[in-house]
N, C-alpha and C positions, 0 to 999 in steps of 0.2 A: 646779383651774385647767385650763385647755382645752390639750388638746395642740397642741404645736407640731411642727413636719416637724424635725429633728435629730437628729446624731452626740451619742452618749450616750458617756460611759467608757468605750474597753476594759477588761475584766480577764481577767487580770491585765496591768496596763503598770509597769513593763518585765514581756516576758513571755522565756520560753522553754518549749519549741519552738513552743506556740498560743498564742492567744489569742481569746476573743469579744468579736466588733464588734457592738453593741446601736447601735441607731436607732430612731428614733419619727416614726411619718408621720402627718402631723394626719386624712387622709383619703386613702384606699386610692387608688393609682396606679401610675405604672412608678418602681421606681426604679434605680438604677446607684449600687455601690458599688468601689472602687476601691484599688489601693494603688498609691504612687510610691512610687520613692525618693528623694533629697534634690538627684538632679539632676534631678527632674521624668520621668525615664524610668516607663512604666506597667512597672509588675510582673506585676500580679495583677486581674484582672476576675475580683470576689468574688461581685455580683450585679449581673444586667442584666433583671429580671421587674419584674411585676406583682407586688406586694405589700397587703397589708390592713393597714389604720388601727392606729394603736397602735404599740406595742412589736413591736420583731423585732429578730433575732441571729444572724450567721453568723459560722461558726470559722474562723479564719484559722489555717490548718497551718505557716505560715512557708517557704511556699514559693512561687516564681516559676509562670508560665502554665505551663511546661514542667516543672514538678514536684521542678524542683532547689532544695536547701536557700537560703533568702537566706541572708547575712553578718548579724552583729552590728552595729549602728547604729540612727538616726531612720528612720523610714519615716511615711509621709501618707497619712492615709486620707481617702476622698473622698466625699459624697453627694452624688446630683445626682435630682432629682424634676423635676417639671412648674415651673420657676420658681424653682427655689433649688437653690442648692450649698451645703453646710455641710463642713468640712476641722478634721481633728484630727491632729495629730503623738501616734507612738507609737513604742517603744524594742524594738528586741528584742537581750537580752543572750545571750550564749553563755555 
């Protein structure tokens, strides 16, 4: 089947203390990935590049732009490419 641009499963979800964010981009562009927390505040700018077609994956450390641990809860991850946003809620347990 022909790839589609979309947020794939974290694993592990629930995680502790990482996690990897896997995405698939039907055809190589910029993308931005993202993490909020459940009151819409940005945490974490994961990726903001150029990326190539296919499968890609970055680790998420469980930690904020400023390097501090997040809390235990739901947190949203976000894709945004040339024309589409794709959003997956993921867990991180202590």
């Amino acid at each position: 089947p022909p790839v589609r641009t979309q947020l794939l499963g974290n694993v592990p979800n629930p995680f502790n203390p990482q996690t990897r964010i896997r995405f698939q981009l039907a055809e190589a562009g910029h993308a931005r990935v993202t993490i909020y927390d459940v009151t819409g505040r940005l945490v974490r700018m994961l990726v903001d590049e150029q990326r190539t077609a296919g499968e890609n994956s970055i680790t998420w450390q469980g930690r904020d732009d400023s390097g501090r641990r997040v809390s235990s809860g739901a947190y949203y991850v976000r894709l945004e490419t040339d024309g589409l946003v794709d959003h997956r809620k993921i867990m991180m347990l202590k």
